[in-house]
N, CA, C and O atoms as a GROMACS GRO file, in nm:
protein
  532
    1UNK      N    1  -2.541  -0.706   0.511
    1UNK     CA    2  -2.447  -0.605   0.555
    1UNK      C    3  -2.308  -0.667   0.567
    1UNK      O    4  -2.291  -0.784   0.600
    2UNK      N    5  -2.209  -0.584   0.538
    2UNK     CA    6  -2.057  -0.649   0.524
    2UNK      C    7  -2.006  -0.638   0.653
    2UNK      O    8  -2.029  -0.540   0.724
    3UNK      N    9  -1.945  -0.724   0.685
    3UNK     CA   10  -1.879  -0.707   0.862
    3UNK      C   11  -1.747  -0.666   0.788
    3UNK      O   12  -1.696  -0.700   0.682
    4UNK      N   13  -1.717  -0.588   0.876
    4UNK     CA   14  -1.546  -0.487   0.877
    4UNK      C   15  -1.463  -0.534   1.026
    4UNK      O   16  -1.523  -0.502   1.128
    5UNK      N   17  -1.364  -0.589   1.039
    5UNK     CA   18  -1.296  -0.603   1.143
    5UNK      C   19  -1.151  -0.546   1.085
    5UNK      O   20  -1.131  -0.513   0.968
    6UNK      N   21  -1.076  -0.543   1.170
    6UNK     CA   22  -0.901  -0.557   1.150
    6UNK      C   23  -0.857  -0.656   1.191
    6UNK      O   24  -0.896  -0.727   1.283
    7UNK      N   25  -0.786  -0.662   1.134
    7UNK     CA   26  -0.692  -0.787   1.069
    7UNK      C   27  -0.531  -0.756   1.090
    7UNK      O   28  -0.481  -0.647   1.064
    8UNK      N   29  -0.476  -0.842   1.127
    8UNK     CA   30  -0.308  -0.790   1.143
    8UNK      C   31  -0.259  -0.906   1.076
    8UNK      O   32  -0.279  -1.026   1.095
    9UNK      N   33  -0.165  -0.823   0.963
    9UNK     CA   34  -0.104  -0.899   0.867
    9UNK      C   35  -0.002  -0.980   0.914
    9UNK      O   36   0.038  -0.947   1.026
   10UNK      N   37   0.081  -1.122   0.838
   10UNK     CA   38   0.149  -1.174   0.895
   10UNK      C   39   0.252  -1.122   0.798
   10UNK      O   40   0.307  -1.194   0.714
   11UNK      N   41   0.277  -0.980   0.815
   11UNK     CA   42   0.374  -0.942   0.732
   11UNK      C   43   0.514  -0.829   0.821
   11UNK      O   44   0.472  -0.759   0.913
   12UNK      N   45   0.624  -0.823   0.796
   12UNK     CA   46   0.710  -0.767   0.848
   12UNK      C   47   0.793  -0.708   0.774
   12UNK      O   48   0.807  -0.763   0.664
   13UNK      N   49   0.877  -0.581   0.797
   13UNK     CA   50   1.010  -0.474   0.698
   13UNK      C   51   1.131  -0.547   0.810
   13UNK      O   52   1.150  -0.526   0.930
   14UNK      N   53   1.201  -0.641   0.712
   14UNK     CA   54   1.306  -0.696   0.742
   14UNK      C   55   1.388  -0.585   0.758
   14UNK      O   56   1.383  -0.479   0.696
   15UNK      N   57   1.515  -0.641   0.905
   15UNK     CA   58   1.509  -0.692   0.975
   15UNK      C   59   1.409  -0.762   1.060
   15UNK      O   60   1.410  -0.878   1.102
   16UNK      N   61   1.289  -0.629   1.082
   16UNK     CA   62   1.206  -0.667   1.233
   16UNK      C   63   1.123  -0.805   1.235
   16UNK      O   64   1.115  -0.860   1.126
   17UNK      N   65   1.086  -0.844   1.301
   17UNK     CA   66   1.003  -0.946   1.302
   17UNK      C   67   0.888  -0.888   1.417
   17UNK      O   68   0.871  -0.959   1.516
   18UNK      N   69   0.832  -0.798   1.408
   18UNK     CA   70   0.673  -0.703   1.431
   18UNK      C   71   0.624  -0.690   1.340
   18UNK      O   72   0.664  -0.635   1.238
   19UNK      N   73   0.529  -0.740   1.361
   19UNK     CA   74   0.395  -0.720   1.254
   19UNK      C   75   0.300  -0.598   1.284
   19UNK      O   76   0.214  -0.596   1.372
   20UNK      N   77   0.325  -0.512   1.207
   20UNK     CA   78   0.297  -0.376   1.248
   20UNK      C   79   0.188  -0.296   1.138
   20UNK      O   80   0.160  -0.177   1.127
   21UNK      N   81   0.142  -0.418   1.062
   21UNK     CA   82   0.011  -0.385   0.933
   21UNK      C   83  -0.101  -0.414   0.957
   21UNK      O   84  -0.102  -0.534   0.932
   22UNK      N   85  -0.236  -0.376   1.001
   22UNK     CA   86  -0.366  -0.387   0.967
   22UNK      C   87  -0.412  -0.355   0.850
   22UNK      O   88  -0.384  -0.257   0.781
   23UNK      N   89  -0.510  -0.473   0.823
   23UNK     CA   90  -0.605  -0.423   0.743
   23UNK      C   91  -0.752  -0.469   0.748
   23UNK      O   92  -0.788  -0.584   0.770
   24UNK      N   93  -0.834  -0.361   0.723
   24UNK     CA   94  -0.987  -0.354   0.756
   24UNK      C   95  -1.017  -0.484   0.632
   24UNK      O   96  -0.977  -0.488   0.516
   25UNK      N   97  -1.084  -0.564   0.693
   25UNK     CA   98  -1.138  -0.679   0.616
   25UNK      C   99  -1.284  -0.663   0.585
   25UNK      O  100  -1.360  -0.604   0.662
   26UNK      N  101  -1.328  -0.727   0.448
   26UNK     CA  102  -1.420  -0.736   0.416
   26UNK      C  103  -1.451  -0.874   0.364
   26UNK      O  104  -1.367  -0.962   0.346
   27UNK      N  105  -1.636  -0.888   0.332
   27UNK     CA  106  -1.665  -0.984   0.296
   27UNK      C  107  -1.622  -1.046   0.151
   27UNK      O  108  -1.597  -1.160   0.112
   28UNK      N  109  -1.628  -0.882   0.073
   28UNK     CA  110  -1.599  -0.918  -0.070
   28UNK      C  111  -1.491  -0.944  -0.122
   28UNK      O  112  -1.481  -1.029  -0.210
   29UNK      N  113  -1.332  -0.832  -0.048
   29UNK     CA  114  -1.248  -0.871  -0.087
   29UNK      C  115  -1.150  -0.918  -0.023
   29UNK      O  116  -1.045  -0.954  -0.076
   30UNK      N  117  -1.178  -0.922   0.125
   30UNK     CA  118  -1.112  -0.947   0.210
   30UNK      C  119  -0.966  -0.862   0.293
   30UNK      O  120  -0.863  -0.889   0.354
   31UNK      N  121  -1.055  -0.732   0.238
   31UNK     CA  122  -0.931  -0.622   0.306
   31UNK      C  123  -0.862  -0.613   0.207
   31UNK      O  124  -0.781  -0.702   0.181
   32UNK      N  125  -0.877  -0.500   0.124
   32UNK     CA  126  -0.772  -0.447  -0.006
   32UNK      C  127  -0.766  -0.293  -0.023
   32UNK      O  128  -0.697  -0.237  -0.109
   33UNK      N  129  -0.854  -0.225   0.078
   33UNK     CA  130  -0.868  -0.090   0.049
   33UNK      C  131  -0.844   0.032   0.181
   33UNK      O  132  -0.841   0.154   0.160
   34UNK      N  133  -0.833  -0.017   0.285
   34UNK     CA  134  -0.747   0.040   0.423
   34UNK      C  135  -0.684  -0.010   0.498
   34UNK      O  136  -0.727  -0.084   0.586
   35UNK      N  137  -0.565   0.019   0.478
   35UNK     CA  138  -0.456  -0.029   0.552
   35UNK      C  139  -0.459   0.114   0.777
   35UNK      O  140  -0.477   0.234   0.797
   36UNK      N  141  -0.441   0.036   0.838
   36UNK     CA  142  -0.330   0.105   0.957
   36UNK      C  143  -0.251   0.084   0.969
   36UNK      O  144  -0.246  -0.038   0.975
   37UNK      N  145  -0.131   0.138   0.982
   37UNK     CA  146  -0.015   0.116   0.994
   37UNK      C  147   0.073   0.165   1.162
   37UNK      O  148   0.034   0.266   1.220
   38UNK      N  149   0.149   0.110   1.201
   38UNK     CA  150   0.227   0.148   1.356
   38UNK      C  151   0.319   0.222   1.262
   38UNK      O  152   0.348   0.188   1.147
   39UNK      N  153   0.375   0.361   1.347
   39UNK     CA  154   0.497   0.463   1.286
   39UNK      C  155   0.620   0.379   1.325
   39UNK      O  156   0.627   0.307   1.425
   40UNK      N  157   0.716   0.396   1.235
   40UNK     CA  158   0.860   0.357   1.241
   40UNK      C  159   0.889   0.476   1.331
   40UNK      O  160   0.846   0.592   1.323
   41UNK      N  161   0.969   0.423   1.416
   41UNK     CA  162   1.041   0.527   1.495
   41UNK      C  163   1.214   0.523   1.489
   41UNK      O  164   1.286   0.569   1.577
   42UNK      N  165   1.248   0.474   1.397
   42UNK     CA  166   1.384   0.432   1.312
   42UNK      C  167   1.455   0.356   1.384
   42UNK      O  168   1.418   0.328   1.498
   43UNK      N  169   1.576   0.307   1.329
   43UNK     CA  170   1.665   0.171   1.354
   43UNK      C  171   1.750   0.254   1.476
   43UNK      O  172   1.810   0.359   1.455
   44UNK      N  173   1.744   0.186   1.607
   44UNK     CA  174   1.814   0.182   1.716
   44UNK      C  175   1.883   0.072   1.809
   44UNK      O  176   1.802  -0.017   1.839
   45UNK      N  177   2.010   0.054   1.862
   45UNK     CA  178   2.038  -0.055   1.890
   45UNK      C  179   2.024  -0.159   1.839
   45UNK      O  180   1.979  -0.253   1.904
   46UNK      N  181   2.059  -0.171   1.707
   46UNK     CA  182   2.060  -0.292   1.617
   46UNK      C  183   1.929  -0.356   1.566
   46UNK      O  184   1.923  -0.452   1.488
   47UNK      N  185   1.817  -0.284   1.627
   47UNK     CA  186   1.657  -0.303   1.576
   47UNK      C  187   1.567  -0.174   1.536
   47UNK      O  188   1.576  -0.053   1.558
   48UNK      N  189   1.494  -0.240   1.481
   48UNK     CA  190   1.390  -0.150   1.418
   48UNK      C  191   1.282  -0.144   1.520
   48UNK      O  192   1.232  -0.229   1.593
   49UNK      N  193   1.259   0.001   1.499
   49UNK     CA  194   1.125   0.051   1.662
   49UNK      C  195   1.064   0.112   1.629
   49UNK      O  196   1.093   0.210   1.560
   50UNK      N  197   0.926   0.072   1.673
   50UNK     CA  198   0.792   0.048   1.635
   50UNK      C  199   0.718   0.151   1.734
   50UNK      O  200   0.795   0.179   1.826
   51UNK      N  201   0.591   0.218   1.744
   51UNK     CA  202   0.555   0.246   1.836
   51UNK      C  203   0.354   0.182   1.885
   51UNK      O  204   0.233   0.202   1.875
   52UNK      N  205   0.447   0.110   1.930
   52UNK     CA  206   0.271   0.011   1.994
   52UNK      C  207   0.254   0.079   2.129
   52UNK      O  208   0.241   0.016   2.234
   53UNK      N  209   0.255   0.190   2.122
   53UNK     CA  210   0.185   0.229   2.295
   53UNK      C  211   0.015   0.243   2.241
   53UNK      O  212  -0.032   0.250   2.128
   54UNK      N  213  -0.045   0.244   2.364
   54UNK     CA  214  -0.176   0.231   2.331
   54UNK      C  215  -0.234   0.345   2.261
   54UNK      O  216  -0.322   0.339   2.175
   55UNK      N  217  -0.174   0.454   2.306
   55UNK     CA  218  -0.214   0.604   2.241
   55UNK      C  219  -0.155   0.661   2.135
   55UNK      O  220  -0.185   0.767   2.081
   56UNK      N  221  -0.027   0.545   2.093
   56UNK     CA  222   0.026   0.606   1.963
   56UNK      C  223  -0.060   0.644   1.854
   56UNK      O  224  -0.177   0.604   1.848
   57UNK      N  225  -0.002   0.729   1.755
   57UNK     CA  226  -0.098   0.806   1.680
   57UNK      C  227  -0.029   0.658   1.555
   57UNK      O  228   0.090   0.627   1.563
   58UNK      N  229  -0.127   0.580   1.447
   58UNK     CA  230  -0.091   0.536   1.350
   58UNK      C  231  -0.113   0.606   1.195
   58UNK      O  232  -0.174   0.711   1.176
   59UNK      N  233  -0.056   0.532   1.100
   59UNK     CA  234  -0.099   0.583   0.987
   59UNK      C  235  -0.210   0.552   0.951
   59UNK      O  236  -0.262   0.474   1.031
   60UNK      N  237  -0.288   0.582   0.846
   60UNK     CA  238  -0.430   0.537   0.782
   60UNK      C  239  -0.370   0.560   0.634
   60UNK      O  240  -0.305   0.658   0.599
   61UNK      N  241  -0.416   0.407   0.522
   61UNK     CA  242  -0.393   0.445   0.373
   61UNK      C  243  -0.567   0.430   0.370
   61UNK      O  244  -0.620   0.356   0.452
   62UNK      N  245  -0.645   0.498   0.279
   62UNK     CA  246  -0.731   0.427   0.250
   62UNK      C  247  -0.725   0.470   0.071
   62UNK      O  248  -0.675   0.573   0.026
   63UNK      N  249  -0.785   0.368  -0.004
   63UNK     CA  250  -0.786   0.331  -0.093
   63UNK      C  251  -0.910   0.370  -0.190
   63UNK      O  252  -1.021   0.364  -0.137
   64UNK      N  253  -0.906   0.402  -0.307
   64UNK     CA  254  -1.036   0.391  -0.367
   64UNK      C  255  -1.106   0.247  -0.338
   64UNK      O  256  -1.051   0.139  -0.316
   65UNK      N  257  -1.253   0.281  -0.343
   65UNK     CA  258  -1.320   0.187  -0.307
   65UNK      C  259  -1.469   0.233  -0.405
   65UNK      O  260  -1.546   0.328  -0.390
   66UNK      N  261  -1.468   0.105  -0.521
   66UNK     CA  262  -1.632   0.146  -0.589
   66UNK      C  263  -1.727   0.061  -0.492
   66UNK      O  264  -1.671  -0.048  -0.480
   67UNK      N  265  -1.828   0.061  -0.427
   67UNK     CA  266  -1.949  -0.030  -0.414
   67UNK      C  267  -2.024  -0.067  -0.486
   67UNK      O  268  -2.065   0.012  -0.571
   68UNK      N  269  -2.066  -0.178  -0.481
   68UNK     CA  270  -2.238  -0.247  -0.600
   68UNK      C  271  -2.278  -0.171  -0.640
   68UNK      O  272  -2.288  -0.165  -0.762
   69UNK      N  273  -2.308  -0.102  -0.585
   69UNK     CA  274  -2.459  -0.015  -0.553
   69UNK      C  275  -2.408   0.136  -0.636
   69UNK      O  276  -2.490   0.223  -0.666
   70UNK      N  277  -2.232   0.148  -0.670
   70UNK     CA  278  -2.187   0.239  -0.752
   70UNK      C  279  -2.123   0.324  -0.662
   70UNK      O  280  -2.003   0.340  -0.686
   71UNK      N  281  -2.180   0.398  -0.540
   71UNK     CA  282  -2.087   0.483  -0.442
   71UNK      C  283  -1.925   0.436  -0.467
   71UNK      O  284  -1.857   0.339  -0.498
   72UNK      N  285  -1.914   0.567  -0.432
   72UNK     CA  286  -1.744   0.551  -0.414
   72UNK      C  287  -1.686   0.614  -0.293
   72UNK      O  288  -1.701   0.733  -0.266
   73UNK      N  289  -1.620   0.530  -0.223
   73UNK     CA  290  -1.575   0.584  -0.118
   73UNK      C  291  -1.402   0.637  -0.182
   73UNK      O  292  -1.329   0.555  -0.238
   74UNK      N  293  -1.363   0.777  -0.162
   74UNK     CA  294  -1.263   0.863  -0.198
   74UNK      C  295  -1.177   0.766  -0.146
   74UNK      O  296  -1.209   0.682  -0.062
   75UNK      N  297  -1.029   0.782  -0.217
   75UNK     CA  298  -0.914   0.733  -0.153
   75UNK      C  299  -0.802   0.714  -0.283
   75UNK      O  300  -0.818   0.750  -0.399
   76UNK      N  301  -0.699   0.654  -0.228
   76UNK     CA  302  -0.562   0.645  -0.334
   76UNK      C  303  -0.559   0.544  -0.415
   76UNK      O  304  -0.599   0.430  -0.388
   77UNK      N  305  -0.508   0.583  -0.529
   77UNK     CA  306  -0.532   0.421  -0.630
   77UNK      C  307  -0.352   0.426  -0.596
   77UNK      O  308  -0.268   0.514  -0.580
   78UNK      N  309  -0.357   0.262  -0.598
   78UNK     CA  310  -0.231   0.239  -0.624
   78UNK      C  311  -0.131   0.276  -0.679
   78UNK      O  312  -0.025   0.279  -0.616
   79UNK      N  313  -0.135   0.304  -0.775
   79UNK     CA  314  -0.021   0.414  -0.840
   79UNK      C  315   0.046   0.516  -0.775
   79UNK      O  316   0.167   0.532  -0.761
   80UNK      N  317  -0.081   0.605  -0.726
   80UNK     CA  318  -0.062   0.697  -0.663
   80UNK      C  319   0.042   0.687  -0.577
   80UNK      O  320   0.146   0.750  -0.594
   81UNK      N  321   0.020   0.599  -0.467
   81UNK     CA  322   0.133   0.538  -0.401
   81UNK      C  323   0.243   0.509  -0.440
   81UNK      O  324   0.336   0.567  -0.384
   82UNK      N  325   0.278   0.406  -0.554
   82UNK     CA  326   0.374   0.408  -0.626
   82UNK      C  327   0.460   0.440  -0.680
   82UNK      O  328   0.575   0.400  -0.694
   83UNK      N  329   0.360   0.571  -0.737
   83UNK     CA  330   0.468   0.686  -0.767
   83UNK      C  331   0.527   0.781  -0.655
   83UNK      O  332   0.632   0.845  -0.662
   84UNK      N  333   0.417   0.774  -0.530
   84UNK     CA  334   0.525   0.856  -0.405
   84UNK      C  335   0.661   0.779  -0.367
   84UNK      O  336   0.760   0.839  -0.326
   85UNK      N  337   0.654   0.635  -0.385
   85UNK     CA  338   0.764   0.536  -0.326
   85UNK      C  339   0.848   0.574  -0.412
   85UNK      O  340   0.954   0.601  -0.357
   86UNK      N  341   0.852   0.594  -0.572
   86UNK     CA  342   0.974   0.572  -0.659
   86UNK      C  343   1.031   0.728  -0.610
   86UNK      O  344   1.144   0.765  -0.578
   87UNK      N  345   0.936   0.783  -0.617
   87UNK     CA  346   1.011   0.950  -0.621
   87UNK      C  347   1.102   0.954  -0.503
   87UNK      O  348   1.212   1.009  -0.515
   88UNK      N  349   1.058   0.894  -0.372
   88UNK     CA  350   1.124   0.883  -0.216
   88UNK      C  351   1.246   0.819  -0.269
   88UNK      O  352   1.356   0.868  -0.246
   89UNK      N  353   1.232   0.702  -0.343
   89UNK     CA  354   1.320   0.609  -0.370
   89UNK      C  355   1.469   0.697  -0.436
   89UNK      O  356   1.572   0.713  -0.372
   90UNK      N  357   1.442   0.751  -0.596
   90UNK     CA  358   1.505   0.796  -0.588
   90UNK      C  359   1.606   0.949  -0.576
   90UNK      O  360   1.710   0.987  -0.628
   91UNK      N  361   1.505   1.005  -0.477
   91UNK     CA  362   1.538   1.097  -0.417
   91UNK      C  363   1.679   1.082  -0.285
   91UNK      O  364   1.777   1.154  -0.265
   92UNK      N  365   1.630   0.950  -0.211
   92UNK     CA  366   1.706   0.903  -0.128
   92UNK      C  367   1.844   0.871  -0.188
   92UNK      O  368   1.948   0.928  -0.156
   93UNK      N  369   1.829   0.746  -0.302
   93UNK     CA  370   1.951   0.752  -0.395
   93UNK      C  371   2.032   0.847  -0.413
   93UNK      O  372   2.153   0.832  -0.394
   94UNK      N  373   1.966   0.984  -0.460
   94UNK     CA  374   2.079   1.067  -0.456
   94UNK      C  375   2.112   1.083  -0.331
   94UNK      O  376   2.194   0.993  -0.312
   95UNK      N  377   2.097   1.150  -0.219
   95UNK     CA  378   2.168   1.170  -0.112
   95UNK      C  379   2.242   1.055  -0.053
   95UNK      O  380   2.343   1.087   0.010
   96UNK      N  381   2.211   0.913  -0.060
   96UNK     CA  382   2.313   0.746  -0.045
   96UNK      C  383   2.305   0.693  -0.152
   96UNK      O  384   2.206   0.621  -0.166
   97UNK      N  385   2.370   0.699  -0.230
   97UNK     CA  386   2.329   0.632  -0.316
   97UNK      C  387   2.404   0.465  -0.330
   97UNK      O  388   2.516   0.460  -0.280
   98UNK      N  389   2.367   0.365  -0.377
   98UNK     CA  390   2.353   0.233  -0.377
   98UNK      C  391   2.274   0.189  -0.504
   98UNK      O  392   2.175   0.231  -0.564
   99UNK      N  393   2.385   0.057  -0.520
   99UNK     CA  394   2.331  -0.030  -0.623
   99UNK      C  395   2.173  -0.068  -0.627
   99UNK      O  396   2.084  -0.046  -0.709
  100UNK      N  397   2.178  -0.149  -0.471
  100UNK     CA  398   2.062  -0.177  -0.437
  100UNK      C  399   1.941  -0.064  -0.445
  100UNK      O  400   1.839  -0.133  -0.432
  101UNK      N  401   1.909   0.043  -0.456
  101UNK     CA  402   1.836   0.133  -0.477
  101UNK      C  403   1.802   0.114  -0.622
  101UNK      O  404   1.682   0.131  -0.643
  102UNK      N  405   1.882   0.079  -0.741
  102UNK     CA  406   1.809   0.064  -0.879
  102UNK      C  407   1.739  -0.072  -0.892
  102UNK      O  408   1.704  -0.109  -1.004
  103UNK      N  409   1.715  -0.158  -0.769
  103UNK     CA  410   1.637  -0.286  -0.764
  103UNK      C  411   1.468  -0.221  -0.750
  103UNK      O  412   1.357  -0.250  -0.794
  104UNK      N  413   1.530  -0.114  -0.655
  104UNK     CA  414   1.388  -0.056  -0.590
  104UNK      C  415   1.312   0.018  -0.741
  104UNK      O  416   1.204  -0.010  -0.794
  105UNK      N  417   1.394   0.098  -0.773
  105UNK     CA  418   1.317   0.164  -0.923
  105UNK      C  419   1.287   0.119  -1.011
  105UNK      O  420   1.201   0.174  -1.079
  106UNK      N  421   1.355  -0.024  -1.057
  106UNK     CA  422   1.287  -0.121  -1.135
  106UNK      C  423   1.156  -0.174  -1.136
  106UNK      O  424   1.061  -0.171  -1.213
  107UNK      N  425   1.189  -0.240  -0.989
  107UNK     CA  426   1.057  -0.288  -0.926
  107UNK      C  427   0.926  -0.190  -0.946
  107UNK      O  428   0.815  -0.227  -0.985
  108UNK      N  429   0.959  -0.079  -0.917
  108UNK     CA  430   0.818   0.006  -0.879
  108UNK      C  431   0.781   0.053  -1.049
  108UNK      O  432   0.665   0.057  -1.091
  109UNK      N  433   0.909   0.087  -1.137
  109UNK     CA  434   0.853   0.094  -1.267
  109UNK      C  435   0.808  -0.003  -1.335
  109UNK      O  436   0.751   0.025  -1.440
  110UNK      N  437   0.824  -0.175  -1.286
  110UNK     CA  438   0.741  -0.228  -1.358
  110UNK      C  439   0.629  -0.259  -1.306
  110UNK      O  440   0.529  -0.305  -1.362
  111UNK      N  441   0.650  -0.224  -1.168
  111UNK     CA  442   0.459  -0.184  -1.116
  111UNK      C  443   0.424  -0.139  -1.212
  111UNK      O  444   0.401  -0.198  -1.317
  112UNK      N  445   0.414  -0.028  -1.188
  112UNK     CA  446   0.354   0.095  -1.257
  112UNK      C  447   0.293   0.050  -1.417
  112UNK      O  448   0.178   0.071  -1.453
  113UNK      N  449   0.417  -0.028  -1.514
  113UNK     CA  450   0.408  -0.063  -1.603
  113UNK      C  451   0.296  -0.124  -1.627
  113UNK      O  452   0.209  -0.100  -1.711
  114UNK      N  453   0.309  -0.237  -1.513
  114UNK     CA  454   0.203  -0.356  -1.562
  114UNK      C  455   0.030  -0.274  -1.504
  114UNK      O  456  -0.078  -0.292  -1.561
  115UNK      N  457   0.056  -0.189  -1.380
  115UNK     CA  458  -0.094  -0.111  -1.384
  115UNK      C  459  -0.118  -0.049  -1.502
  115UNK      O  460  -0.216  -0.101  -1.557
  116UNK      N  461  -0.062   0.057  -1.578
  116UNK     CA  462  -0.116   0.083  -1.689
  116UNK      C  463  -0.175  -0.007  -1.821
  116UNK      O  464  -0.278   0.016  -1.884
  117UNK      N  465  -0.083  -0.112  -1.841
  117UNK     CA  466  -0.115  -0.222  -1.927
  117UNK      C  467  -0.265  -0.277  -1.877
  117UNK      O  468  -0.356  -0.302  -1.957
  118UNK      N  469  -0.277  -0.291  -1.737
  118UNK     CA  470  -0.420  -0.312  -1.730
  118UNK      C  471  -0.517  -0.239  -1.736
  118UNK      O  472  -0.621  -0.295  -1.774
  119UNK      N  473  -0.524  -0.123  -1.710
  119UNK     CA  474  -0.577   0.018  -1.712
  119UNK      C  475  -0.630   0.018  -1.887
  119UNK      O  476  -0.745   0.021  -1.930
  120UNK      N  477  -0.492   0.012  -1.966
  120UNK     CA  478  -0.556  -0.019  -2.092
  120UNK      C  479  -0.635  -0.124  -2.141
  120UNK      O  480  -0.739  -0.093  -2.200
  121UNK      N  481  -0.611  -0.223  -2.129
  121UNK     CA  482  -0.687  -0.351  -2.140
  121UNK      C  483  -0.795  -0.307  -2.097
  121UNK      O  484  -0.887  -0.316  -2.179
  122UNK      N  485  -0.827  -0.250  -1.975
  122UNK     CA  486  -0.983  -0.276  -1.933
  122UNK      C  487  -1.050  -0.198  -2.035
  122UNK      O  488  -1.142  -0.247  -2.102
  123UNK      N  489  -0.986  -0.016  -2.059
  123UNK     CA  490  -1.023   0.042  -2.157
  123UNK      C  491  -1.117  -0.003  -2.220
  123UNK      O  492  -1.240   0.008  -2.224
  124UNK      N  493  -0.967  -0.104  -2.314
  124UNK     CA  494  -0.977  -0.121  -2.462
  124UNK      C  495  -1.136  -0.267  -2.460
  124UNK      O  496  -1.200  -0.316  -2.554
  125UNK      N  497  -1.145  -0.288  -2.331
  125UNK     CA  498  -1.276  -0.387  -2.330
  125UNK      C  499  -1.377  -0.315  -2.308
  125UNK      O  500  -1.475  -0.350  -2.374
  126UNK      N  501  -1.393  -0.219  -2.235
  126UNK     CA  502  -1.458  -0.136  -2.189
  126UNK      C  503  -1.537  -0.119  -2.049
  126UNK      O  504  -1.626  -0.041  -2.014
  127UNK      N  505  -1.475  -0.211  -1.991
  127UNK     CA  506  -1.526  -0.243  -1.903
  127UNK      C  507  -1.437  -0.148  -1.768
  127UNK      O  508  -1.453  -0.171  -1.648
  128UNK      N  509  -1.352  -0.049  -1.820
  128UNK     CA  510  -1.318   0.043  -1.670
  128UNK      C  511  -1.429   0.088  -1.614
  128UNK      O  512  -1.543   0.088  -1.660
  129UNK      N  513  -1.383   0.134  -1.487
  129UNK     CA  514  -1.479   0.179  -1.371
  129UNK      C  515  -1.571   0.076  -1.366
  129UNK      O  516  -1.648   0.081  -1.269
  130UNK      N  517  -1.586  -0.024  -1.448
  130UNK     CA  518  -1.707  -0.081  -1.436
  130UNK      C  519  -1.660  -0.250  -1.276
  130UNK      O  520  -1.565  -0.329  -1.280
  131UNK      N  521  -1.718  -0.245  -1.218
  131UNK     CA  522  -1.742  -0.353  -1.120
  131UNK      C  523  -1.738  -0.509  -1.238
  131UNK      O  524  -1.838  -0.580  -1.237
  132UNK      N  525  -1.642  -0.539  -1.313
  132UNK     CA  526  -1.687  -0.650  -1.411
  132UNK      C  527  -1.496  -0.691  -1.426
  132UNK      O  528  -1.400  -0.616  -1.445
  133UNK      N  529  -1.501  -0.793  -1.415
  133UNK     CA  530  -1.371  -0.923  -1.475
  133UNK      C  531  -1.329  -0.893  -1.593
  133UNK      O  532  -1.246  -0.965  -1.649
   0.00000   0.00000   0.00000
């Protein structure tokens, strides 16, 4: 049986220095398919605010997930995500727009890029959906 704990990332959205990411760990991959997240409660007094009360409500991502055994537990493939960030991205652009904002659309289109390139590859091996290297 796989033990599931949370895990808090040693990760932070500069400025802050709160670590405000869980993720459910596993044996196999070591936490790659649900994230919790603490809500931004936006930049005030020169910092970024978080809400760690005990009853705060957090986010949940969860992720596609195949098992051995073939089940699939429902959830978002990466992309999916990806493509919500670029669209936010440059949606925001228009209303501020900034240089720095076409770093962000690059970035996420050559996400995107390099997921499909693998997407094909696996294809073209045949080995999608399949649990195989």
């Amino acid at each position: 049986m796989m033990s599931k704990k949370l895990e808090l990332l040693d990760l932070t959205v500069f400025p802050s220095t709160d670590k405000t990411i869980y993720v459910e760990s596993d044996d196999i991959y070591g936490g790659a398919h649900r994230y919790i997240l603490h809500n931004c409660l936006g930049f005030n007094n020169g910092k970024t605010d978080y809400d760690f009360a005990p009853d705060a409500p957090v986010q949940s991502i969860q992720f596609i997930k195949k098992a051995a055994d073939g089940t699939i537990i429902p959830g978002l493939q990466s992309e999916q995500l990806a493509l919500v960030m670029l669209d936010r991205c440059k949606k925001l652009n228009a209303r501020f727009p900034s240089d720095h904002n076409g770093k962000q659309v690059k970035g996420l289109e050559m996400f995107l890029e390099g997921c499909s390139d693998r997407v094909q590859e696996r294809v073209d091996r045949g080995v999608m959906g399949d649990l195989k290297k």
